[in-house]
C-alpha positions in Angstrom: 118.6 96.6 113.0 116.1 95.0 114.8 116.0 91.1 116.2 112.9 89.7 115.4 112.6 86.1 117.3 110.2 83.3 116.8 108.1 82.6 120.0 106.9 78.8 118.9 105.6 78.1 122.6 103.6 81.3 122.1 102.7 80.7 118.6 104.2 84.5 117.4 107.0 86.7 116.1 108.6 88.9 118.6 110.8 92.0 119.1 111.6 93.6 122.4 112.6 97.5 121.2 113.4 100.7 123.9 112.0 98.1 126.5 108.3 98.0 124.5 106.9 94.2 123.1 106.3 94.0 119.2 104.5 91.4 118.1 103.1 89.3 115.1 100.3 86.6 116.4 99.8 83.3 114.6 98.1 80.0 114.6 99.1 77.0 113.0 96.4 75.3 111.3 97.5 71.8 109.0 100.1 73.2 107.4 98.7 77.0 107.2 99.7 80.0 109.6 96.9 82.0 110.4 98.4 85.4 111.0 95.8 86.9 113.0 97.4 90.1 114.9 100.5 92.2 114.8 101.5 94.7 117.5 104.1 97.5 117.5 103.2 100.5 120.4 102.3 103.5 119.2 105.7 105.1 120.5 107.1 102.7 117.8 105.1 103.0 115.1 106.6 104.0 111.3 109.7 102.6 112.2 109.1 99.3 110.1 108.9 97.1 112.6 105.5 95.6 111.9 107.1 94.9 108.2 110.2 93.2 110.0 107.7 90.9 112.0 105.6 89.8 109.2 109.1 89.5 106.9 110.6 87.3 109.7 107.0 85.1 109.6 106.8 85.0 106.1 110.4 83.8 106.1 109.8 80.7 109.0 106.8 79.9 106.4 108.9 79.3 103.4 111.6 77.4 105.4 109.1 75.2 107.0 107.3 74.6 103.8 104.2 76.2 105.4 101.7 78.7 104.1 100.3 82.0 105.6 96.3 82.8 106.0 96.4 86.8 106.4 93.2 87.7 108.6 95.3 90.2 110.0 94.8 93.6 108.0 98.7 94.6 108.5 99.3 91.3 106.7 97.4 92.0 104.4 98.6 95.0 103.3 102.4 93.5 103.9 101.2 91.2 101.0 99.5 93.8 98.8 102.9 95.9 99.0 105.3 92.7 98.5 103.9 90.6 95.9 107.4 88.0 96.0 105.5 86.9 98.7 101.9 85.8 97.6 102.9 82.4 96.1 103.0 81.9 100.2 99.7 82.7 100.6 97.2 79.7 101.2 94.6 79.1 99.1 90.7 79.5 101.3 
């Protein structure tokens, strides 16, 4: 299991695995979070851990009655695979 925290003073989503940075980018915007770039090292890759970012930001969102702008092609696709989440999405 891995702990995703929420870096507010650096506007992102982060997980610290086998001593490598993960990391989900954001910027708030009125209301909206722009999810702009999400980061797992190649040495980590197709462990989920992009998917346990974006699930951790999408769940911040909902509590905080915000919603998520995916220009971020990982969020994107996050979306596109789990469509409970769309009603998140912000309207352009």
């Amino acid at each position: 299991m891995t702990t995703v925290v929420h870096n507010a003073a650096a506007s992102r989503f982060e997980a610290l695995v086998d001593g490598l940075q993960c990391v989900a980018d954001y910027e708030l915007r009125r209301g909206v979070m722009v999810m702009h770039h999400t980061y797992v090292p190649a040495a980590l890759r197709d462990r989920g851990l992009a998917a346990a970012l974006v699930r951790e930001a999408f769940a911040y969102a909902a509590s905080q009655g915000l919603r998520i702008r995916p220009q971020c092609s990982y969020v994107s696709s996050y979306v596109r695979r789990h469509p409970e989440t769309r009603d998140l999405i912000a309207s352009v």
